[in-house]
C-alpha atoms as one frame of an Amber mdcrd trajectory, in Angstrom:
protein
 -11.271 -64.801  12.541 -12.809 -64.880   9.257 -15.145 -61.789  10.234 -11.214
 -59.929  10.888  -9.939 -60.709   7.792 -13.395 -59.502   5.938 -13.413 -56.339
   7.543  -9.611 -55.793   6.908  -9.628 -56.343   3.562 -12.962 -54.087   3.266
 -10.411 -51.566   4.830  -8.111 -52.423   3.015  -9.493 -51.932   0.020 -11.382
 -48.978   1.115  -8.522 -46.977   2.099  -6.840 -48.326  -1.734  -9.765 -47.064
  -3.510 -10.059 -43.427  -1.354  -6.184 -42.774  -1.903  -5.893 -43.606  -5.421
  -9.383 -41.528  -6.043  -7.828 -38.525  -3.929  -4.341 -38.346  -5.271  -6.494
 -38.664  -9.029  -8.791 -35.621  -8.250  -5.721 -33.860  -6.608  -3.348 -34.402
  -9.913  -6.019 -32.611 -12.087  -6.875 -28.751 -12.359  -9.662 -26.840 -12.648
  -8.527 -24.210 -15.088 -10.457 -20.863 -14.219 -10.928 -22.181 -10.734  -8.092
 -20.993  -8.078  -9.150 -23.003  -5.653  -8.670 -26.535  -7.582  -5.122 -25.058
  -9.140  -2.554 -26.250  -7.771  -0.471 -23.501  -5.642   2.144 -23.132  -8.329
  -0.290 -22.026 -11.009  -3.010 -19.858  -9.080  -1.463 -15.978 -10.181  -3.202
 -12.518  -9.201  -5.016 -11.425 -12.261  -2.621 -10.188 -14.730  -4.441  -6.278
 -15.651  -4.299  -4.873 -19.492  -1.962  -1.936 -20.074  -4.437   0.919 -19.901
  -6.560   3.625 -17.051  -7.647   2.773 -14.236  -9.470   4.315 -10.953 -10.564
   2.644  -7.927 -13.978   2.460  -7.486 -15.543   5.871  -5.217 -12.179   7.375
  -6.213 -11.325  10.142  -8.538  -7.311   9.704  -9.421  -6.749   7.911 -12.199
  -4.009   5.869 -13.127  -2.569   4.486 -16.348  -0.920   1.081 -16.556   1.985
  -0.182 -19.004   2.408  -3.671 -18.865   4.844  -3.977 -21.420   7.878  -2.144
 -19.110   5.930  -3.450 -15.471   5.441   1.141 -14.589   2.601   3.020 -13.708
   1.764   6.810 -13.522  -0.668   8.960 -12.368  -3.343  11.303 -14.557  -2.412
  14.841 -13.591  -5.690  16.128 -14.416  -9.414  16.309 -16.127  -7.134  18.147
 -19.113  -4.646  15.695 -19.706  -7.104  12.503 -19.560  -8.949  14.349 -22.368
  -5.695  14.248 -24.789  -5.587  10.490 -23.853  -8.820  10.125 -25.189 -11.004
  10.695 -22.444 -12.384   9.156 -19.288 -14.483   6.564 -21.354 -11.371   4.458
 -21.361 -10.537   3.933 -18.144 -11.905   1.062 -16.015 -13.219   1.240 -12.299
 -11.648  -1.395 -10.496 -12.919  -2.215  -6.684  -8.826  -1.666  -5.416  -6.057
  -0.820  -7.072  -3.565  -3.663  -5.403  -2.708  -4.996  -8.380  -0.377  -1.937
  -9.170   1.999  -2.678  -6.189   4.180  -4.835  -8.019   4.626  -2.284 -10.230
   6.944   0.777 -10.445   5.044   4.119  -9.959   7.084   6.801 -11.957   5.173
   9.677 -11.174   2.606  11.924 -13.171   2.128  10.839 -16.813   3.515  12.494
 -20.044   2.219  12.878 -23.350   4.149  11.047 -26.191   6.984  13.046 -27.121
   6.341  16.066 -29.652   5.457  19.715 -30.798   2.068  20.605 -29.226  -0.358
  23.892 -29.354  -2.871  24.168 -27.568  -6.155  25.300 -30.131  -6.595  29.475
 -30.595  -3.038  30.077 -29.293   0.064  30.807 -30.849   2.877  29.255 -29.079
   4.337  26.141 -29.898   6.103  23.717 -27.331   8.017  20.710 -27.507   7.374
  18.122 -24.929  10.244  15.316 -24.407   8.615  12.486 -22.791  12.152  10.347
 -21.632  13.420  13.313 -20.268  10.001  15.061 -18.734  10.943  18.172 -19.578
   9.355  20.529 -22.029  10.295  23.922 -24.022   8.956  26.602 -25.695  10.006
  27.179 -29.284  10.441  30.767 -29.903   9.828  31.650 -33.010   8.897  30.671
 -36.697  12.736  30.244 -38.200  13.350  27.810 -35.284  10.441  25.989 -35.709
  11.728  25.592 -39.285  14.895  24.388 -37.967  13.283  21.831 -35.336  11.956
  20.329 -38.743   8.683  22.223 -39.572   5.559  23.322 -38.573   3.865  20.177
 -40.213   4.925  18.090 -37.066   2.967  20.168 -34.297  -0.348  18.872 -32.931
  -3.361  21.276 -32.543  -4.769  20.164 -28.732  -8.192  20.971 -27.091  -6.522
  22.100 -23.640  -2.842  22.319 -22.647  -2.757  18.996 -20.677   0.090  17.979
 -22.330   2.281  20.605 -19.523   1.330  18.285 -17.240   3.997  15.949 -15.555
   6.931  17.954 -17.223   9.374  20.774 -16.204   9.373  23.738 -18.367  12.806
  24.844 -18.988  12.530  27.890 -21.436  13.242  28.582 -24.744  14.155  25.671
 -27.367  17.479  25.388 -28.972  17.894  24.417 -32.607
């Protein structure tokens, strides 16, 4: 009998000291470490706003964060007014864009543009995606000046917009 009560008591206590350990370890994270988060807290890694390819890919992607989009680099052209293919990071899949809204081929920022060694100017309107062609030097003056146009390397900044003619002032 008094072998019984040592052994259930050892259980006893066994099981006490197990539980209370288990819940313990089980109430703490491991920040940094998904599999010691609890399920609440473990998120898909949130990416930067900025380019990104998949890795043995070649179509490029940019990422804004700020309003949850995404859109896709037209071309070697228009990367280069972005700043070039330095900034954009190889990533092994590019999952972590589903959640996002795809809104089709990038823009440039909205704005007069010529491209270097050509004459003609053109105004690009990013909201819209549609771009037009001012037609001469008086309504340039009217559309608020010469002073506002930006001198590009290539004419990537076409890409991802309709052309709809001539300007009006």
């Amino acid at each position: 009998m008094k072998n019984r009560f040592v052994i259930n008591c050892a259980l006893f206590w066994s099981f006490f000291f197990v539980s209370s350990f288990a819940s313990k370890v089980l109430a703490y994270e491991v920040p940094g470490n998904p599999l010691l988060m609890s399920p609440t807290h473990r998120q898909i890694p949130r990416h930067q706003s900025g380019f990104y390819r998949e890795n043995g890919t070649n179509p490029v992607f940019y990422l804004n964060q700020e309003n949850r989009t995404f859109c896709h680099v037209v071309n070697p052209d228009q990367m280069d007014l972005f700043g070039g293919f330095s900034l954009v990071k190889v990533v092994n899949n590019h999952r972590f864009l589903s959640p996002m809204s795809f809104i089709g081929d990038c823009t440039v920022a909205s704005g007069y543009y010529r491209q270097n060694g050509t004459a003609p100017v053109y105004y690009v309107n990013a909201t819209t995606r549609q771009m037009c062609h001012v037609a001469n030097e008086a309504q340039m003056e009217c559309l608020g000046g010469f002073g506002q146009v930006k001198v590009v390397i290539n004419n990537g900044f076409q890409a991802g917009v309709n052309y709809i003619g001539d300007c009006r002032c």
